[in-house]
DSSP file (Angstrom, degrees, kcal/mol; ACC not computed):
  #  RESIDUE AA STRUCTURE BP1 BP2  ACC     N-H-->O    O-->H-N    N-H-->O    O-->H-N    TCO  KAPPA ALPHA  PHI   PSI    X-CA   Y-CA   Z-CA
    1    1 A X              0   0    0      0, 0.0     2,-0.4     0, 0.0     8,-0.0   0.000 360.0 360.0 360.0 152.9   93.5  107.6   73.9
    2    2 A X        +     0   0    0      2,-0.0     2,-0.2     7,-0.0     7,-0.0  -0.605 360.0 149.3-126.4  70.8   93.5  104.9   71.2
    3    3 A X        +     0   0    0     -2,-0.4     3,-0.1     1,-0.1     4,-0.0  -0.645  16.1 173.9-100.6 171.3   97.1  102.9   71.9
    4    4 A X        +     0   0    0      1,-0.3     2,-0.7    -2,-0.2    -1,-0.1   0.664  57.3  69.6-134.3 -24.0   97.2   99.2   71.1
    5    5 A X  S >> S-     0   0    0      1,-0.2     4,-2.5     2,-0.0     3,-1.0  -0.874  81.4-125.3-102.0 138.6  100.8   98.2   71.7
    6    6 A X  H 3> S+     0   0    0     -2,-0.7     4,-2.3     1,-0.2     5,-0.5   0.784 111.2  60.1 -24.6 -65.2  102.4   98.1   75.4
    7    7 A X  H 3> S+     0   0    0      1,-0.2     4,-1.1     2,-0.2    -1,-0.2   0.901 112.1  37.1 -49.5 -49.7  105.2  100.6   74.1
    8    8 A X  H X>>S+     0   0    0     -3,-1.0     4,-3.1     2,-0.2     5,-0.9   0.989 113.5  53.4 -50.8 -76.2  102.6  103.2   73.2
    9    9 A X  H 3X5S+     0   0    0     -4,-2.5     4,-1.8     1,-0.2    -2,-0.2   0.943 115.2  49.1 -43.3 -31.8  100.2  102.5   76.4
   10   10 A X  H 3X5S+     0   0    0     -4,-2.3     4,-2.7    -5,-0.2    -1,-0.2   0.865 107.9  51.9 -64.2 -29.4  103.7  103.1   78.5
   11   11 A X  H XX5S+     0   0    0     -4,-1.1     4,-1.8    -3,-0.7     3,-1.5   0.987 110.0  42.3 -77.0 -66.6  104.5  105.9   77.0
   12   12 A X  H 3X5S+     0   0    0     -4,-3.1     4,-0.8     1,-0.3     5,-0.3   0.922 113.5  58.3 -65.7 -30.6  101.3  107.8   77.4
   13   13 A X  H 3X<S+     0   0    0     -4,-1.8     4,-1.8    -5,-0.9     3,-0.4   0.970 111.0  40.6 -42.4 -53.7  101.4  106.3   80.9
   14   14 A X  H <X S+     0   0    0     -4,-2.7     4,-1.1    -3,-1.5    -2,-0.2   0.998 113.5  52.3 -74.7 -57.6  104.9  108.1   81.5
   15   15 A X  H  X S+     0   0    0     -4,-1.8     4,-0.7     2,-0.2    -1,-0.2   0.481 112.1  44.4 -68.5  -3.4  104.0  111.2   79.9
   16   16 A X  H >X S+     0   0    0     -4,-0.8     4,-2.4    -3,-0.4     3,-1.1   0.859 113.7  54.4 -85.3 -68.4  100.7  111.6   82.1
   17   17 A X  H >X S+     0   0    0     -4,-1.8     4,-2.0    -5,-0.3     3,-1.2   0.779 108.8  47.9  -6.2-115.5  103.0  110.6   84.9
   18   18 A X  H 3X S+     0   0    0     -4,-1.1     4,-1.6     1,-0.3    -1,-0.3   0.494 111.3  47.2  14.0 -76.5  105.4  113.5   84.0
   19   19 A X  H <X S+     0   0    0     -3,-1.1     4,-2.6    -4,-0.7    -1,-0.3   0.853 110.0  53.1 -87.0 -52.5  103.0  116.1   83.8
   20   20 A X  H <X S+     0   0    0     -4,-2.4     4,-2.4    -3,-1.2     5,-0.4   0.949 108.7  46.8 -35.9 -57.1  101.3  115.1   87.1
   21   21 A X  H  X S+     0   0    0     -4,-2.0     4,-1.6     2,-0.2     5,-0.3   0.974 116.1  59.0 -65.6 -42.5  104.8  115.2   89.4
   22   22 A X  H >X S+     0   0    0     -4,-1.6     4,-2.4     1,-0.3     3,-1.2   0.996 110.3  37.0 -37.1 -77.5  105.0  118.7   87.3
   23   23 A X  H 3X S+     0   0    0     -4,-2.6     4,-1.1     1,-0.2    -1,-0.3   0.778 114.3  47.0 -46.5 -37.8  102.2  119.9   88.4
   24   24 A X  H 3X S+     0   0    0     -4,-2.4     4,-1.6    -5,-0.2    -1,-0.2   0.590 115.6  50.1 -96.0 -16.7  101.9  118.8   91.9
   25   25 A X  H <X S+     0   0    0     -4,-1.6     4,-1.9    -3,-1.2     5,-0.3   0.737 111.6  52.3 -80.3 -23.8  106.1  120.2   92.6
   26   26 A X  H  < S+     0   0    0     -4,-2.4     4,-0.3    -5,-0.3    -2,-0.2   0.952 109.3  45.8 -85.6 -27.2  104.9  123.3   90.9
   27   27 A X  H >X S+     0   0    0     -4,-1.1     3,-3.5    -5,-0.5     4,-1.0   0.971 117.1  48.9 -43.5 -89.7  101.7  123.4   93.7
   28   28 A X  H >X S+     0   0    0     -4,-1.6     4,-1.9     1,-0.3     3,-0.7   0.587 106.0  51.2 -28.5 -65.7  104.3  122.7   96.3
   29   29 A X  H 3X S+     0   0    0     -4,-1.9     4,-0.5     2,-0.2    -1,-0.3   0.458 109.9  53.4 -25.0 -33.4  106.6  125.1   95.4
   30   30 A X  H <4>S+     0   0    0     -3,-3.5     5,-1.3    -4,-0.3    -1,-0.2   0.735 108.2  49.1 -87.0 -43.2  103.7  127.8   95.4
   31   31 A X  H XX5S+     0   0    0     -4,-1.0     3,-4.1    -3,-0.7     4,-0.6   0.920 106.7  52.8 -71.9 -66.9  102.8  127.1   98.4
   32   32 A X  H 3<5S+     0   0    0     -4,-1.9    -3,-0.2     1,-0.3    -2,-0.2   0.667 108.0  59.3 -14.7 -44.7  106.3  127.3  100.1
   33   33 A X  T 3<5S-     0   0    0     -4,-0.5    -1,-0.3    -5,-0.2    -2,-0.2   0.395 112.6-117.5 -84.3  14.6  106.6  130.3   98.6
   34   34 A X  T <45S+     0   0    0     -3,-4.1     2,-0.5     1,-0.2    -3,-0.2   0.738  70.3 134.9  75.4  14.5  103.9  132.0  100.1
   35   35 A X     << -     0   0    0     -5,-1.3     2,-1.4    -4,-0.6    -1,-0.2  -0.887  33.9-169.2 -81.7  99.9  102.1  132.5   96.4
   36   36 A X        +     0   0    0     -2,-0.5     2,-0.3    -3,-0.1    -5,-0.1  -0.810  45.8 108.2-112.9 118.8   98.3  131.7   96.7
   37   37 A X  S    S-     0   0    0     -2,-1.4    -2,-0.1    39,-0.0    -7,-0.0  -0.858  74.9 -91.6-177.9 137.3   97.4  131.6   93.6
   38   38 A X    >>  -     0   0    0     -2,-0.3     4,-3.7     1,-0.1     3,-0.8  -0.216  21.1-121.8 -73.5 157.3   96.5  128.5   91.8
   39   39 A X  H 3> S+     0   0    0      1,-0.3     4,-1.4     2,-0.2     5,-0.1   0.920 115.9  46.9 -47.2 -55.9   98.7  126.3   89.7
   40   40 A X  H 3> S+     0   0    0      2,-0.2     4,-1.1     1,-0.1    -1,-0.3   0.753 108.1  52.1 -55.0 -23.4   96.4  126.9   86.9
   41   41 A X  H <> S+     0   0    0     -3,-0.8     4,-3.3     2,-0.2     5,-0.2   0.872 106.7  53.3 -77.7 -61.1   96.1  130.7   87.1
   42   42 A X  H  X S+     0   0    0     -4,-3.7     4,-1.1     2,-0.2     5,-0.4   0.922 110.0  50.3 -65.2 -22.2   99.9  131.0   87.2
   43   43 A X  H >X S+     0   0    0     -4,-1.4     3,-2.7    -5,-0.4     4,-1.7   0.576 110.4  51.9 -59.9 -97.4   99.9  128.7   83.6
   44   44 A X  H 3< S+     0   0    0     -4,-1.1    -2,-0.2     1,-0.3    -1,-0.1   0.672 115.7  41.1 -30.5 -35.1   97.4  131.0   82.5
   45   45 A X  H 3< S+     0   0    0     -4,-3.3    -1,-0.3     1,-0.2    -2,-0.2   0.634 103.3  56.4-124.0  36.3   99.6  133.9   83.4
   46   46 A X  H X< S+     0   0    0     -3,-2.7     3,-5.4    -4,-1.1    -2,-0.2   0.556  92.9  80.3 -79.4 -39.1  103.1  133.0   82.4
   47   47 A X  T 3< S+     0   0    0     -4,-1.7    -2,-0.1    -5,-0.4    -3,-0.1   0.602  93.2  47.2 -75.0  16.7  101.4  132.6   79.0
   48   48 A X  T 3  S+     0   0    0      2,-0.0     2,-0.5    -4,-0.0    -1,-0.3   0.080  93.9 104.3-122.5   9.6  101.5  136.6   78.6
   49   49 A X    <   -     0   0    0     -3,-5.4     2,-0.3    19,-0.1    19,-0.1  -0.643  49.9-167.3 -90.7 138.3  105.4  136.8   79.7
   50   50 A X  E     -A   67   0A   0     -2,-0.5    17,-2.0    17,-0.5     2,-0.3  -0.934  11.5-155.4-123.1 171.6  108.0  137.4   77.4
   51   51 A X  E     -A   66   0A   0     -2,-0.3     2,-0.4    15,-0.3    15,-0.2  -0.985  14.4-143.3-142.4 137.9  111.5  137.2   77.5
   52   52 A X  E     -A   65   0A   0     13,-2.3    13,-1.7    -2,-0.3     2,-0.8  -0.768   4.9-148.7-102.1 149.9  113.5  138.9   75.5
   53   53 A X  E     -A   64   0A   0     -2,-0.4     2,-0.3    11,-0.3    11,-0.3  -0.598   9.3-177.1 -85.3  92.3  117.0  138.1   73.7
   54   54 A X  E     -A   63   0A   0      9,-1.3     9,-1.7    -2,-0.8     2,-0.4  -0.615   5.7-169.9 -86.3 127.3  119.8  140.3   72.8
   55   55 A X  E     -A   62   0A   0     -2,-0.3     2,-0.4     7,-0.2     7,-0.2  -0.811  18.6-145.2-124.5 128.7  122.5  139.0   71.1
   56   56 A X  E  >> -A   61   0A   0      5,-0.7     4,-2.3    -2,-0.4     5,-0.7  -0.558   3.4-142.3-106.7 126.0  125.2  141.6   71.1
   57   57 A X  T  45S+     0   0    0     -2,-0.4    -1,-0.1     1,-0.2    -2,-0.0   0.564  89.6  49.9 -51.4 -27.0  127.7  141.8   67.8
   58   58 A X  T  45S+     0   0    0      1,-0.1    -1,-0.2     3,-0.1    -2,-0.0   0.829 126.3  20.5 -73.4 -41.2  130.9  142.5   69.2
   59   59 A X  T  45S-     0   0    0     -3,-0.5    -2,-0.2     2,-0.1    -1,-0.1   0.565  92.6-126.5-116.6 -26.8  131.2  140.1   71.6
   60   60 A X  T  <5 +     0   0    0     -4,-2.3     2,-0.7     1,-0.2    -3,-0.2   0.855  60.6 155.5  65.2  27.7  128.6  137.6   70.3
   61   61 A X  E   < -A   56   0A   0     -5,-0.7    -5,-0.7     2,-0.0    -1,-0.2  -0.753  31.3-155.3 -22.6  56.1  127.3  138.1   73.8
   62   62 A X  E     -A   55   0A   0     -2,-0.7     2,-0.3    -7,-0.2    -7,-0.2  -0.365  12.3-179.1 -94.7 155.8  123.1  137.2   74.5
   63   63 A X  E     -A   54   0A   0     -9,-1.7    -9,-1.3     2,-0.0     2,-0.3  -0.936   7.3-162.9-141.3 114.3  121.5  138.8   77.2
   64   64 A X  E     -A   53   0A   0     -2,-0.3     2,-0.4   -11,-0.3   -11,-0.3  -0.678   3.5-159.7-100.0 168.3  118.1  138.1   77.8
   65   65 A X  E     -A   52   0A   0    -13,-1.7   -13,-2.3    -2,-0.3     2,-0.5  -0.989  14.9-138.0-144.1 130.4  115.6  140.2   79.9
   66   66 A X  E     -A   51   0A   0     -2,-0.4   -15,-0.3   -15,-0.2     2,-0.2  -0.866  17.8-143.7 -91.6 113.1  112.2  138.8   81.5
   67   67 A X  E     +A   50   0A   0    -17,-2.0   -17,-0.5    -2,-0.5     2,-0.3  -0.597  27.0 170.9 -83.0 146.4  109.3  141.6   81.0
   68   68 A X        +     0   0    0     -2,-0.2     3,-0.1   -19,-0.1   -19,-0.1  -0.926  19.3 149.0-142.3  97.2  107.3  141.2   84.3
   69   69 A X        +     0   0    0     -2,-0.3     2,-0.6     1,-0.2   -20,-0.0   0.831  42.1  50.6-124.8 -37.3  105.2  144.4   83.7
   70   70 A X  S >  S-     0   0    0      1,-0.1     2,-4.2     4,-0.0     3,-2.0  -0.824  87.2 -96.1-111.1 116.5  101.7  144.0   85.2
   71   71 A X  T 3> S+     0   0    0     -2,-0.6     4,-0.6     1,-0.3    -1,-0.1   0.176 122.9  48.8  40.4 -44.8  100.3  143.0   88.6
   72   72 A X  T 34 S+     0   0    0     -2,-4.2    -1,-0.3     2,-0.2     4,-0.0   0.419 109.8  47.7 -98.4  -8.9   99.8  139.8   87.9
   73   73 A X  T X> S+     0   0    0     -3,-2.0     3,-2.7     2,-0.1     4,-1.9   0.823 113.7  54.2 -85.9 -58.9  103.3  139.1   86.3
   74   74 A X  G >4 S+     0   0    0      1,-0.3     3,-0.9     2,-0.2    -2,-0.2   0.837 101.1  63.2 -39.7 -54.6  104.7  140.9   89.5
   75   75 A X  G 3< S+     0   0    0     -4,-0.6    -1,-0.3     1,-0.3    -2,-0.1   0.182 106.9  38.8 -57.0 -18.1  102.8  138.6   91.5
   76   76 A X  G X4 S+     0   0    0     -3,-2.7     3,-2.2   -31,-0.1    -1,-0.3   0.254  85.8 109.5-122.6 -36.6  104.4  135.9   90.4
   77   77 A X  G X<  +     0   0    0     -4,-1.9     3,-1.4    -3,-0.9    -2,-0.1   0.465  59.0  71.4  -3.5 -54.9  108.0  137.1   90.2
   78   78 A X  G >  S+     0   0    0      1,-0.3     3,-1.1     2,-0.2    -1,-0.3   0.612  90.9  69.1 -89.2  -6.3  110.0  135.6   92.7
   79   79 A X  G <  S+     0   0    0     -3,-2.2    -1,-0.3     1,-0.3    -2,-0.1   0.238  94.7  57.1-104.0  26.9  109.6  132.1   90.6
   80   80 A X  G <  S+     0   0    0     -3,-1.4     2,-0.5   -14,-0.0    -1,-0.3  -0.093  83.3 110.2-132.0  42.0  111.7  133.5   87.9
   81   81 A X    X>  -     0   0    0     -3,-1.1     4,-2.3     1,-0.2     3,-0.9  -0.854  63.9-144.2 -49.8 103.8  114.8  134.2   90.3
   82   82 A X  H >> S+     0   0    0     -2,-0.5     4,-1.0     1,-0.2     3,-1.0   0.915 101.7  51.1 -64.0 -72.0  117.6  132.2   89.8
   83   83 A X  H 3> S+     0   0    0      1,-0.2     4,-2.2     2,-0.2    -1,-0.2   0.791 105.2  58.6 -50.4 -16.1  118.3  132.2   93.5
   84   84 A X  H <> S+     0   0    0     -3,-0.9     4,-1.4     2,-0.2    -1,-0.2   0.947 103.3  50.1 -72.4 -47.4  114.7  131.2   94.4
   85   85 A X  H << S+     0   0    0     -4,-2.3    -1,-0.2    -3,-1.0    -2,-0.2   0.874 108.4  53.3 -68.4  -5.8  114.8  128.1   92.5
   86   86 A X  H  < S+     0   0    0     -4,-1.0    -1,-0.2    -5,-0.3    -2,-0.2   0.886 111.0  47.7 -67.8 -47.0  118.0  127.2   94.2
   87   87 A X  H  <        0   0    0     -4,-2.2    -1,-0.2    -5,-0.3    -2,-0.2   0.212 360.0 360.0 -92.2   8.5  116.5  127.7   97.3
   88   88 A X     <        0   0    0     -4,-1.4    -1,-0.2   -55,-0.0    -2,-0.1   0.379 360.0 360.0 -77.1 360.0  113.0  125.7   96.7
């Protein structure tokens, strides 16, 4: 990277920073949970989930719904559980 003032070089400092402690809780977290499968595989497949949105007219309600549909989504699962992350 090509910064030249101290506010810039900090910044890309903190944002490396950032993305490292991301990465290495989301490791942690994988192991705890008894998921081996690497941090990088589960990037790679989160980037095929969807979630959908409903937003319902009467009520002005949304309800969204996470498709978890193949083997490898399944596999993965328990780390879109609201009670799991509570309990990490």
């Amino acid at each position: 990277m090509f910064h030249f003032t101290p506010k810039r070089i900090e910044a890309h400092a903190c944002i490396c920073f950032v993305a490292y402690k991301i990465y290495k809780e989301l490791e942690r977290v994988l192991e705890c949970s008894g998921i081996n499968v690497s941090v990088d595989k589960v990037l790679s497949i989160t980037k095929t989930i969807t979630t959908i949105k409903i937003k319902l007219p009467a009520s002005n309600e949304t309800l969204s719904k996470t498709m978890l549909i193949t083997s490898r989504h399944k596999s993965i699962a328990c780390l879109f559980d609201e009670n799991f992350r509570q309990s990490v």
